[in-house]
C-alpha positions in Angstrom: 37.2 69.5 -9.6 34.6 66.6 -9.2 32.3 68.4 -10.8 34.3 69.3 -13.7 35.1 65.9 -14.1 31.4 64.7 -13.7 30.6 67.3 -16.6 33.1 65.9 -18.8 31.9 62.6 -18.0 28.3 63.4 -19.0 30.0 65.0 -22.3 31.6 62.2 -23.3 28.9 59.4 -23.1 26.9 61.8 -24.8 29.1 62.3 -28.2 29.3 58.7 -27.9 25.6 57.9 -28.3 25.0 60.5 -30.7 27.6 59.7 -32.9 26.3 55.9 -33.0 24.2 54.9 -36.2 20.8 55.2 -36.4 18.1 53.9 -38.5 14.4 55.3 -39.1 11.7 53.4 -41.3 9.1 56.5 -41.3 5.9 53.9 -42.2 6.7 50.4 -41.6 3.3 49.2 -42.6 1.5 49.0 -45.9 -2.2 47.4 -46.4 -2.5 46.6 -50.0 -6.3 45.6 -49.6 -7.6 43.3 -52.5 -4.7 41.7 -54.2 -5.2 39.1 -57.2 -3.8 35.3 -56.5 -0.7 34.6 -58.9 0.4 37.8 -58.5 3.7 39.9 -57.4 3.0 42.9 -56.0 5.6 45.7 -55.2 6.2 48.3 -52.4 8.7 50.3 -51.3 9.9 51.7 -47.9 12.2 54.6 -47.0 15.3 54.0 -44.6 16.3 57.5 -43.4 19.7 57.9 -41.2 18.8 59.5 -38.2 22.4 59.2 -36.4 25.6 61.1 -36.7 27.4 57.8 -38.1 26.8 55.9 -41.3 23.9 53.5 -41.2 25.6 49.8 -42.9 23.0 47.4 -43.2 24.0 43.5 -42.7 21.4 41.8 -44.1 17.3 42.0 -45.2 15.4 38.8 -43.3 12.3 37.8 -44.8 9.9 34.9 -43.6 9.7 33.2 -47.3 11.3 33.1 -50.5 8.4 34.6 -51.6 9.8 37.8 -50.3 12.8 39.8 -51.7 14.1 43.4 -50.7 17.3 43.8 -52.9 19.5 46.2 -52.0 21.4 49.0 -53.9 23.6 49.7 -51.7 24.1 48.1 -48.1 24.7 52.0 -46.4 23.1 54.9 -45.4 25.1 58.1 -45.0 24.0 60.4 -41.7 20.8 62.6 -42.5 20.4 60.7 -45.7 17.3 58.4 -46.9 17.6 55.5 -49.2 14.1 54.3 -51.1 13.8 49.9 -50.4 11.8 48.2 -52.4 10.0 44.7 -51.4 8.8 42.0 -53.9 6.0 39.7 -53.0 5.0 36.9 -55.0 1.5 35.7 -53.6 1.2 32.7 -55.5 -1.9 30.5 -54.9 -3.1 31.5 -51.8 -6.3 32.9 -50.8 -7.1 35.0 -47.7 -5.7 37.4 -45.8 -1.9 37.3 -45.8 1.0 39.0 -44.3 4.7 39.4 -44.7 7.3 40.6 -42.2 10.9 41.7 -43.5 13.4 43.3 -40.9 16.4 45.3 -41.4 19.7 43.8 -39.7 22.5 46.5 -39.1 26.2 45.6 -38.8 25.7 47.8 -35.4 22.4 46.9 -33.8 21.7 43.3 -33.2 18.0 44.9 -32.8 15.5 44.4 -36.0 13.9 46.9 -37.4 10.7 45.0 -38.7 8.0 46.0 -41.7 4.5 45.0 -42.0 2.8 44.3 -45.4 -0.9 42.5 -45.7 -3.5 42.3 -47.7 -6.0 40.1 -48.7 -5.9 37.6 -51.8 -8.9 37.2 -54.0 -10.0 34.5 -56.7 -12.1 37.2 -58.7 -10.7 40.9 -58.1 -13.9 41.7 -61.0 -16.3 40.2 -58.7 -14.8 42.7 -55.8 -17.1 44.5 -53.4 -17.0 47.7 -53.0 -15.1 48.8 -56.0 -14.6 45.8 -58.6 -12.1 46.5 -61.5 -11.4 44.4 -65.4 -8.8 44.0 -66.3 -7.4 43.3 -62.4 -3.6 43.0 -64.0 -1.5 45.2 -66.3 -0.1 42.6 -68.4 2.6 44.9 -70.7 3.8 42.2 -73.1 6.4 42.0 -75.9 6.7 39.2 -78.6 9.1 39.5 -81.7 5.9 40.9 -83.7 4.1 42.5 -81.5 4.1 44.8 -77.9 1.4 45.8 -75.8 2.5 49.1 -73.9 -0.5 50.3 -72.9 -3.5 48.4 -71.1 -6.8 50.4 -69.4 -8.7 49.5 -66.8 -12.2 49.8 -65.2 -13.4 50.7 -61.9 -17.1 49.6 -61.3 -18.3 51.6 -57.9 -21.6 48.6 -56.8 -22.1 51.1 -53.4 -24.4 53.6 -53.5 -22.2 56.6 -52.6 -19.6 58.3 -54.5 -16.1 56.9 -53.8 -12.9 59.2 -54.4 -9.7 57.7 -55.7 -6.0 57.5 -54.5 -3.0 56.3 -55.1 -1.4 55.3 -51.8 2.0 53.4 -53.2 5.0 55.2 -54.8 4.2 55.3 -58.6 6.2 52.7 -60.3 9.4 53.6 -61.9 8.8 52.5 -65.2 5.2 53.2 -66.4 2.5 55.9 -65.8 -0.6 55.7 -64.3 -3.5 57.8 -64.8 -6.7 56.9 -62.3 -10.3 58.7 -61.9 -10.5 61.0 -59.0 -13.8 59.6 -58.4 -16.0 56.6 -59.3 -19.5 57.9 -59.1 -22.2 56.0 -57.2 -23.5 52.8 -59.0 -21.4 53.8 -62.0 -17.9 53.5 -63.7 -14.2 55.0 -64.2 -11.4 54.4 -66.4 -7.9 54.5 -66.0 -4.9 53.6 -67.6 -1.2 52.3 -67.3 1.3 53.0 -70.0 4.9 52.2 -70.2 7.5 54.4 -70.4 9.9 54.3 -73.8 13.1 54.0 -71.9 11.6 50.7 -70.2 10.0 48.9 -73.7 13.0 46.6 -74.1 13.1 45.1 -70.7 11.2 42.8 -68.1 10.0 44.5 -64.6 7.5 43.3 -61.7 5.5 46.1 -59.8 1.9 47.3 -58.6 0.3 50.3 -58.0 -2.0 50.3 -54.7 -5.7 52.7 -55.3 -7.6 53.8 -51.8 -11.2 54.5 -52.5 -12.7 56.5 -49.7 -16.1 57.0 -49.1 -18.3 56.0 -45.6 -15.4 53.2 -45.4 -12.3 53.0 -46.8 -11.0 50.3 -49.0 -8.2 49.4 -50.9 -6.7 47.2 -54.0 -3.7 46.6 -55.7 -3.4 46.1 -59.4 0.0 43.8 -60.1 1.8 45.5 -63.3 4.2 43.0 -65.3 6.6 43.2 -68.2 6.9 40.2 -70.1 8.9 39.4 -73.1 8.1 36.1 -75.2 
């Protein structure tokens, strides 16, 4: 009889745990290498539900107003994943920087925290190993006039061949087409164009390129859409 009970016992506790919320944040840490100063910049993380009970989110902490991480919806249904994206505006600063947003859940008092760094440069043309001009997608639209293309450069001043990635989810709203290598010494072009369903608004993101050769490296190039 003890031992009956003792099973049951056991049984319990254990549909009571796994029936309790759970939440997952596969990578919790992006490097967006070189970033230009005055910038936003833009990543996005997955929260997957790894529990047998809704995952509700009470709140996204971040250390500035410099950070935002709107939400879409403040819940996570079980076995389901939910794409959150973070906005970072650099500002002035120069250096290497970091960010540190946590998700809050109505039940878990424990944070789960993200990582984001990078390093903010003056002169992202003047970068070493891999420079690039123009070092923003600037998309604009006046009442006469919109730019919904731009192109950009990749100068390679190493003396190996570097091969390109694209280590952030693409944005939403335009496309980006990259070289899959910049040769040694030499140069690659690339280009970001907007999407038609997207020309009449206003949108920050980036896109984040890895070159990898000997060494890796990285850089971000900030995308905007500006209407004056």
């Amino acid at each position: 009889m003890k031992c009956c009970l003792l099973t049951l016992a056991v049984l319990l506790v254990g549909s009571g745990l796994s029936a309790r919320p759970g939440l997952e944040i596969p990578s919790k840490m992006f490097d967006f290498g070189s970033i230009p100063d005055q910038s936003t910049v833009k990543h996005s993380f997955w929260f997957k539900s790894v529990g047998t009970d809704t995952v509700r989110i009470s709140k996204i902490a971040t250390t500035c107003q410099c950070t935002t991480m709107p939400l879409t919806r403040d819940w996570v249904a079980p076995g389901d994943s939910m794409l959150v994206s973070v906005f970072w505006e650099l500002g002035r600063r120069i250096g290497k920087v970091g960010q540190y947003p946590s998700a809050l859940l109505v039940d878990d008092p424990k944070p789960h925290y993200m990582s984001l760094i990078g390093q903010v440069v003056k002169n992202p043309n003047q970068g070493r190993p891999v420079s690039i001009s123009p070092y923003k997608g600037e998309l604009a639209r006046t009442a006469t006039r919109s730019i919904d293309s731009v192109g950009f450069i990749l100068t390679n001043h190493g003396d190996e061949d570097l091969t390109v990635n694209v280590v952030s989810p693409p944005p939403d709203e335009c496309f980006v087409s990259f070289p899959g290598l910049i040769p040694a010494g030499g140069q690659a072009a690339g280009h970001i164009k907007l999407k038609p369903e997207f020309s009449d608004g206003e949108f920050m993101s980036s896109v984040t390129l890895e070159f990898e050769g000997e060494i890796k490296s990285r850089l971000t190039i900030p995308i905007r859409r500006k209407a004056y």
